[in-house]
C-alpha positions as CSV (number, residue, x, y, z in Angstrom):
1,X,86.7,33.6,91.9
2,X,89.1,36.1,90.3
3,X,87.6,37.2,86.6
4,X,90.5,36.3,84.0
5,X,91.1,37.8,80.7
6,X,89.9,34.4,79.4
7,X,86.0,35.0,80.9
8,X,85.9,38.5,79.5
9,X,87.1,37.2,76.0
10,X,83.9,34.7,76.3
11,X,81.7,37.2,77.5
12,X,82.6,39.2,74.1
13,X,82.1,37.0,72.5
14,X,78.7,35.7,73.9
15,X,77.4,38.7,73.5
16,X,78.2,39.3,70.0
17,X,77.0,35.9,69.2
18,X,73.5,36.9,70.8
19,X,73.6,40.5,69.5
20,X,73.6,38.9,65.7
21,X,71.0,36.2,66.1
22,X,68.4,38.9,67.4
23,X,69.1,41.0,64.6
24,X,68.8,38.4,62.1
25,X,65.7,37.1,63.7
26,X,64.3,40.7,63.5
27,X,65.1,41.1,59.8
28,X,63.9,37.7,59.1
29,X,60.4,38.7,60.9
30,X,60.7,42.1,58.8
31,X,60.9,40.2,55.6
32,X,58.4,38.2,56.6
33,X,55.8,41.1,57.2
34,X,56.6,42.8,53.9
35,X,56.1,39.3,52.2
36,X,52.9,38.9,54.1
37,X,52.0,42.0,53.1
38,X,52.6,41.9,49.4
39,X,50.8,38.6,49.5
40,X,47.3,40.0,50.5
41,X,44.9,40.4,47.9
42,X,42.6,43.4,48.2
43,X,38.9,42.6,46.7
44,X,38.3,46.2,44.6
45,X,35.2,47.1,42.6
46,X,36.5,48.7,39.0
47,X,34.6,50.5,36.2
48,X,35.4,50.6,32.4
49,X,37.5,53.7,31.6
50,X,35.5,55.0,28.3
51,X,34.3,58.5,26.6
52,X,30.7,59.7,27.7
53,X,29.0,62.5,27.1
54,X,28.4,64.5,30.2
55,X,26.3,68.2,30.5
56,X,26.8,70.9,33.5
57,X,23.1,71.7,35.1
58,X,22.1,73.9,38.0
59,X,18.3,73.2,39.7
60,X,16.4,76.0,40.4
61,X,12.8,77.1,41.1
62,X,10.2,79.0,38.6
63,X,6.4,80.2,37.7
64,X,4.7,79.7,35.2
65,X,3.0,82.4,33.1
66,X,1.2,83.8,30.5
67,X,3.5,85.1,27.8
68,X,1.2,88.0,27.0
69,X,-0.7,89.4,29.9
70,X,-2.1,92.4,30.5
71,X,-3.7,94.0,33.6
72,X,-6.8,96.3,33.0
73,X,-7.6,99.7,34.3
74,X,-10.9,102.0,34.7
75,X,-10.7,105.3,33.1
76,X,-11.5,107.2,35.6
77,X,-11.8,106.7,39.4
78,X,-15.4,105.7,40.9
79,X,-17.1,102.3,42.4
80,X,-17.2,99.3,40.2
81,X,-21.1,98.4,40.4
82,X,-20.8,94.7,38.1
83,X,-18.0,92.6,36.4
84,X,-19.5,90.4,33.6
85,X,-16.2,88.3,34.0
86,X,-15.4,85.8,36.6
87,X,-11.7,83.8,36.7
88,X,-11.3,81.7,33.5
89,X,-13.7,83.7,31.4
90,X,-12.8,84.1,27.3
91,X,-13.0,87.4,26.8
92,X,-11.8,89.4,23.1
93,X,-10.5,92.6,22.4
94,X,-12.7,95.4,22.9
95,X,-15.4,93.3,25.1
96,X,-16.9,94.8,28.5
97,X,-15.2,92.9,31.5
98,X,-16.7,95.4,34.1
99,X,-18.8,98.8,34.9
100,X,-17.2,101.5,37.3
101,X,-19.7,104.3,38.7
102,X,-17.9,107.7,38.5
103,X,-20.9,109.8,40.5
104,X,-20.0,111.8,43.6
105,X,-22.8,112.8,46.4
106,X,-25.1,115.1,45.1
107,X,-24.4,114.4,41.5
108,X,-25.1,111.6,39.0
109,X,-22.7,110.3,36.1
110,X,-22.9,107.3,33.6
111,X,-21.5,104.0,34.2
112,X,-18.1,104.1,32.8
113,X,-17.0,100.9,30.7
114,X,-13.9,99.3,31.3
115,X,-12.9,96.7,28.4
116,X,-10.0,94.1,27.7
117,X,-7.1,95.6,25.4
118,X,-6.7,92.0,24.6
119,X,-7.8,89.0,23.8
120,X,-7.4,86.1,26.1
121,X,-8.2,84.7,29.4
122,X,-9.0,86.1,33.0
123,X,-6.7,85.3,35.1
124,X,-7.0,87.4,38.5
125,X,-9.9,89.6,39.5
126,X,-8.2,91.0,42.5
127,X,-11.4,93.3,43.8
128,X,-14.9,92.3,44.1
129,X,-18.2,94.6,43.3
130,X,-18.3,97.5,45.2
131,X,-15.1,98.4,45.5
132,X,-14.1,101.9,44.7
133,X,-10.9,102.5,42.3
134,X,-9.1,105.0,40.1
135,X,-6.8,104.8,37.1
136,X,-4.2,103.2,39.1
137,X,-6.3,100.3,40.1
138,X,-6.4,97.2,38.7
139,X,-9.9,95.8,37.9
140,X,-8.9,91.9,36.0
141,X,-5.4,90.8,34.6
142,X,-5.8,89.3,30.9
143,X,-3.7,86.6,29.8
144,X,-3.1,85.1,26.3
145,X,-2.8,81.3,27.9
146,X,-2.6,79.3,24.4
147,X,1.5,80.5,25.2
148,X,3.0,79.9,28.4
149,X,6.3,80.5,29.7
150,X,8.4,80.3,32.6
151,X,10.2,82.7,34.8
152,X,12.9,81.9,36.7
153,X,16.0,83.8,38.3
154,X,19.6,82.7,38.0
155,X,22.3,83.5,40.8
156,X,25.4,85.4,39.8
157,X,28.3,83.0,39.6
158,X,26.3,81.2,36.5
159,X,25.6,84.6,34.7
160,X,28.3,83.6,32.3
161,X,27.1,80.7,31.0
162,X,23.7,82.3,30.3
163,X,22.5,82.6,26.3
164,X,19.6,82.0,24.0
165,X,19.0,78.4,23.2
166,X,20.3,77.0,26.4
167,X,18.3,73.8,27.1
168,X,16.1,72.6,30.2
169,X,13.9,70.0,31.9
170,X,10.6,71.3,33.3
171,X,9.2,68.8,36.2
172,X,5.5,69.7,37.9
173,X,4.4,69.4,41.3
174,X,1.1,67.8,39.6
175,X,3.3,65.3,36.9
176,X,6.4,64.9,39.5
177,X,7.5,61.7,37.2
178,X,7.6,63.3,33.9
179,X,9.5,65.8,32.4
180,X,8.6,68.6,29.8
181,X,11.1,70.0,27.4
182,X,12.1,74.3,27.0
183,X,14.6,76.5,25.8
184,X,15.6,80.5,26.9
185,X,13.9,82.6,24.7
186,X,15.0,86.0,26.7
187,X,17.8,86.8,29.3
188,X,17.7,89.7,31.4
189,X,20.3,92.5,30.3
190,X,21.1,94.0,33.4
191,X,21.2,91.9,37.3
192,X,19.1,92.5,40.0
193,X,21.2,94.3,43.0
194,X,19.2,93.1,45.7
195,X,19.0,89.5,44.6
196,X,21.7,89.3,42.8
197,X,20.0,87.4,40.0
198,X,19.1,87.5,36.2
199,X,15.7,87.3,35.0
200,X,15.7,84.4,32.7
201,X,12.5,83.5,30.9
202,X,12.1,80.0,29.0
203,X,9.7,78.9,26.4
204,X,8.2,75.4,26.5
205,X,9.2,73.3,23.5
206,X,5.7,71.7,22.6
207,X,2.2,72.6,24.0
208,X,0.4,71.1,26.5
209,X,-3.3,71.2,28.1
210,X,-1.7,70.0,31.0
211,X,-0.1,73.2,32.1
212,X,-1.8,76.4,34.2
213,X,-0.4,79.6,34.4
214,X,0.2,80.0,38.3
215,X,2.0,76.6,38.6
216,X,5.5,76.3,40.7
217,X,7.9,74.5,38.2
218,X,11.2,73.1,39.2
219,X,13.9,73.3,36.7
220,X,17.1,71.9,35.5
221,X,18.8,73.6,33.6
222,X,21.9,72.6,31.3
223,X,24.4,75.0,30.7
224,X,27.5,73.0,29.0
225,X,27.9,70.0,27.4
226,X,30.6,67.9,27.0
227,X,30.9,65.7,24.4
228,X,33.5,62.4,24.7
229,X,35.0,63.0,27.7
230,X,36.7,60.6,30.6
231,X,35.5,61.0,33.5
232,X,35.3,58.9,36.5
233,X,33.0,58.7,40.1
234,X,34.7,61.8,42.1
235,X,34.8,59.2,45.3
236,X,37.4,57.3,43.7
237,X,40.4,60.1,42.8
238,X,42.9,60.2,45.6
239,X,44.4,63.7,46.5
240,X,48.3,63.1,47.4
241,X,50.6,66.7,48.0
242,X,48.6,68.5,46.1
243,X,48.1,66.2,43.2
244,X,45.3,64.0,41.9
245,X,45.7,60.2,40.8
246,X,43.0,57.2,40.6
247,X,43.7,53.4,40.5
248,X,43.8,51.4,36.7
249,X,44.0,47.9,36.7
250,X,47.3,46.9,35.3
251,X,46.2,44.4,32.6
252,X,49.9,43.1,32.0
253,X,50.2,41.8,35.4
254,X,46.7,39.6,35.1
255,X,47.4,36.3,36.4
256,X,44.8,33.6,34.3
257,X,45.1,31.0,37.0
258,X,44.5,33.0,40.0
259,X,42.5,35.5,38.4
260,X,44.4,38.5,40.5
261,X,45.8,41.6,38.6
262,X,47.7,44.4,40.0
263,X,46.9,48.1,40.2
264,X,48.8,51.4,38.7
265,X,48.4,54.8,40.4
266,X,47.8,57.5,37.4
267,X,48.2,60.9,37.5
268,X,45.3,62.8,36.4
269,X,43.5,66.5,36.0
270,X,40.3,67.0,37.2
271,X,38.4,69.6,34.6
272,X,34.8,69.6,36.1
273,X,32.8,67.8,38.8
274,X,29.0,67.2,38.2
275,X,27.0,65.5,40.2
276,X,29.1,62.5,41.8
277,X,31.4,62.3,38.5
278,X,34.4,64.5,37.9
279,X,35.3,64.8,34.6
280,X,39.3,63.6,33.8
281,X,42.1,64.0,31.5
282,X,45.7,62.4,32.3
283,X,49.0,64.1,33.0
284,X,52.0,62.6,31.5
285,X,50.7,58.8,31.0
286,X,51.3,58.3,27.4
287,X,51.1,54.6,27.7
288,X,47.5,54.7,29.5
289,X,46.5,57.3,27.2
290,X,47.6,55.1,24.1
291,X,45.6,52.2,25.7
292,X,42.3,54.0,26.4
293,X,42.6,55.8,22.8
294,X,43.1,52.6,21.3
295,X,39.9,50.2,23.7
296,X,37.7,53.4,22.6
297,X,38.0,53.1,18.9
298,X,37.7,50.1,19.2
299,X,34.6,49.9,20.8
300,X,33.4,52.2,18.3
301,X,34.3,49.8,15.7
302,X,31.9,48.7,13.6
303,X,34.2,46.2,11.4
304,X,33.6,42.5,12.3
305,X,37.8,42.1,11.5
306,X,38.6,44.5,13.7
307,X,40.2,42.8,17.4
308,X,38.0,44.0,19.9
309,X,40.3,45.4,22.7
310,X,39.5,45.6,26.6
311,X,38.9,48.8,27.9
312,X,40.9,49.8,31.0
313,X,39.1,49.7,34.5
314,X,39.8,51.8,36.7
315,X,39.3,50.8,40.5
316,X,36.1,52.9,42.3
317,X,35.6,51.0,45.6
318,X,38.4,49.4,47.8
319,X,40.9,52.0,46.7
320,X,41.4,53.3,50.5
321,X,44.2,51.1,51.2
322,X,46.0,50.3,48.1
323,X,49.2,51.3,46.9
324,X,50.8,51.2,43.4
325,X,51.5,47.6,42.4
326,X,49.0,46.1,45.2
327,X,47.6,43.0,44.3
328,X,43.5,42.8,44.1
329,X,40.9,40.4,42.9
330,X,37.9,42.4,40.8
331,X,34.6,41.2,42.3
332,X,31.6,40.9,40.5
C-alpha cells in the first residue's frame, strides 16, 4: 500500500501526541517525588542552645614529693660501719643518721659522723652497712613530708598558657574516685631540649595524711576558662566549602496539632573544641543571635512578671540527612 501524505501527517501527529503525555507523566512523577520528599518527617534529637561555662585542660602524669629534701653526704670517704636510721625514721637537725670508718690498712682513724642538715623524714637509704663511700656518696635523703608537692612536665605547644595560679585536679592510683585540689606554685624558666618540656611544680591546696611522697599522680590541669559561652556537641556542626553551620529548630514553623517543626541551617565559628564540645559564636544571624540573647536573660530572670522565653534547640542527632527547611519531629 502506497504511504500518502495523509499517513505521514497521522504519524506526526501520533507521535507528538505520545511525546507530550510521557513528558507530562514524567513531571508529574517528579512532582510527586519532591512532594514525597518534603513530606517525610525526620525524627532529630535537639539540645537547648544556652551560655555555659566551659575550661581548657590537658591530662598529664606526675610524682609526688617532698618540697624540702635534702640528700646527705659523709665528710670524707671510708666504710659506713652503722646507720641508726631506717626508711620513715624522724630525725632533727644536727642528729647522727650514720657512722663512716675513714681508716686505711695499716692505720686506724675515728668513726666519722655523718648528721641530717635538716629536720624531717628518711626517705631513701640507698646503701646498706658496709658499704664504702666518699663525699660524693649519698648515705640517706631527708625529706620535710608535713609539705608535699607535685612535679610534673608540660609539652611545648601549652608553654603559653603556663603561670602561677593555674588550677588542677590531682587523682591517686590508691583514691582513683576522688579528687584532690592544687595550684602552680613554680614554673620552670627555661625548657628542657631533649624533652621538650617545662618543669612545672604544683602545691596541694589543703593537707592530707592520705598522701606519700613517691606516689604516681595523674593530673588535670586547667589552663583557660571560659565564662558564658555557646557552645555545642562538636558531632553535630556540619563542614560545607569550607564553612561551618549546625541545625536550630525553627520555632515559627511549629505546627501545635502535629507537633512537627522545621529546621534552619546557621552559620557559625568554631573558637575552641574541648573534650566532645566545640565552643561557638554566630556569623551574620542577627535574628538567632537576638533570640538566644533574649531565651538567656530570660532564663536568668529572677522576676516572677517577667515572660519566660524558650530557649532555641539546636538539633545534635539525626542531622546527617537534613536540609534547611526539613521537616522533623523532636523525640524525647
Amino acid at each position: 500500500m502506497a504511504i500518502t501524505k495523509k499517513h505521514i501527517l497521522y504519524a506526526a501527529i501520533s507521535a507528538l501526541i505520545l511525546t507530550s503525555l510521557i513528558s507530562c507523566t514524567k513531571k508529574e512523577s517528579v512532582e510527586n517525588e519532591v512532594e514525597e520528599r518534603e513530606n517525610i518527617i525526620q525524627a532529630v534529637r535537639v539540645e537547648a542552645l544556652k551560655k555555659r561555662d566551659l575550661r581548657k585542660f590537658i591530662e598529664i602524669n606526675g610524682n609526688i614529693r617532698a618540697e624540702k629534701s635534702m640528700s646527705v653526704y659523709p665528710l670524707m670517704q671510708g666504710k659506713i660501719t652503722s646507720t641508726n636510721v631506717h626508711l620513715g625514721s624522724r630525725v632533727k637537725k644536727g642528729d647522727v643518721i650514720a657512722y663512716v670508718d675513714p681508716s686505711l690498712p695499716g692505720s686506724r682513724y675515728a668513726l666519722n659522723e655523718v648528721t641530717s642538715p635538716i629536720s624531717g623524714t628518711v626517705i631513701s637509704i640507698p646503701l646498706k652497712e658496709g658499704t664504702r663511700v666518699n663525699p660524693e656518696t649519698a648515705v640517706v635523703t631527708i625529706g620535710d613530708l608535713s609539705k608535699l608537692h607535685v612535679i610534673t612536665y608540660i609539652p611545648e605547644r601549652y608553654v603559653s598558657f603556663l603561670k602561677k595560679g593555674l588550677e588542677a585536679d590531682i587523682y591517686l592510683e590508691a583514691y582513683p574516685e576522688e579528687s584532690l585540689q592544687a595550684v602552680i606554685s613554680e614554673v620552670s624558666p627555661v625548657l628542657d631540649e631533649a624533652s621538650r618540656t617545662k618543669e612545672v611544680i604544683l602545691n596541694f591546696t589543703k593537707a592530707d595524711s592520705r598522701i606519700n611522697a613517691g606516689m604516681f599522680a595523674s593530673i588535670k590541669l586547667y589552663l583557660k576558662e571560659y565564662k558564658s559561652v555557646y557552645s555545642v556537641p562538636t558531632s553535630c556542626i556540619i563542614d560545607k566549602l569550607g564553612k561551618k553551620y549546625i541545625y536550630l529548630i525553627d520555632d515559627s514553623e511549629i505546627s501545635e496539632t502535629k507537633k512537627i517543626c522545621k529546621v534552619r541551617l546557621t552559620e557559625i565559628k568554631t573558637i575552641e573544641e574541648i573534650v566532645d564540645r566545640s565552643i561557638i559564636e554566630f556569623v551574620s544571624d542577627t535574628e538567632t543571635l537576638s533570640n538566644t540573647e533574649n531565651s538567656s536573660n530570660t532564663e536568668t530572670s529572677s522576676s516572677p512578671d517577667s515572660t519566660k522565653a524558650s530557649p532555641l534547640k539546636v538539633v545534635v542527632q539525626g542531622h546527617e540527612s537534613l536540609q534547611d527547611g526539613s521537616a522533623v519531629n523532636i523525640a524525647k
